[in-house]
C-alpha positions in Angstrom: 0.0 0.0 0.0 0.9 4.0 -0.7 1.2 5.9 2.1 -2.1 7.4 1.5 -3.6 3.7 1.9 -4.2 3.3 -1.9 -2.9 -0.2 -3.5 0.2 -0.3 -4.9 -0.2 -2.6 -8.1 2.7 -1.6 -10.4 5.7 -3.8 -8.7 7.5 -6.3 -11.3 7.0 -9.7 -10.5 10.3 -11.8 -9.9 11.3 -14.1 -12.3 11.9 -17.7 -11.6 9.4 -20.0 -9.3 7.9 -17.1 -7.4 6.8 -15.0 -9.9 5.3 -18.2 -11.9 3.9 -19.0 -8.4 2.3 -16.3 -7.7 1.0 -15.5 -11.1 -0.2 -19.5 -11.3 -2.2 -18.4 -8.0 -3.4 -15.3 -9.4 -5.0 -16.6 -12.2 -6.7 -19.2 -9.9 -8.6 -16.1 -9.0 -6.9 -16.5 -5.4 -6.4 -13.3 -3.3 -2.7 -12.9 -2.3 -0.9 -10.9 -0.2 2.7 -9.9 -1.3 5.6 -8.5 0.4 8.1 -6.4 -1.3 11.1 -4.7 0.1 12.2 -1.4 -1.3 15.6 0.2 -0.2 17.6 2.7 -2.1 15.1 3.2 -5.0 14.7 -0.4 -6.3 11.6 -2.7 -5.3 11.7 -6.6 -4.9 8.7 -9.1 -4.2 10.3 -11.0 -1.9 7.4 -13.6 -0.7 3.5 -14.0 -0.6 0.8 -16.0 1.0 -2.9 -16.4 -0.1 -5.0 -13.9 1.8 -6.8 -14.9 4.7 -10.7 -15.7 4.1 -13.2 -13.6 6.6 
């Protein structure tokens, strides 16, 4: 998320297995959570998980 609490949606997915992962889980229709590290200007996904169902 943005600062402001908007969604963030224009990170680069990694390439390799967990960027097919994720996209492979995506398509699924699943909801998933992502976690990306920025530091000095650059972004990486670094992990997910499948969101949580309420």
């Amino acid at each position: 998320m943005l600062p402001d609490g908007s969604m963030k949606d224009d990170v680069k997915l990694p390439d390799g297995d967990l960027g097919d992962k994720i996209e492979e889980d995506f398509n699924e229709g699943k909801e998933l959570l992502v976690t990306v590290i920025s530091a000095m200007g650059e972004e990486a996904v670094v992990s997910f998980k499948e969101a949580p169902k309420n």
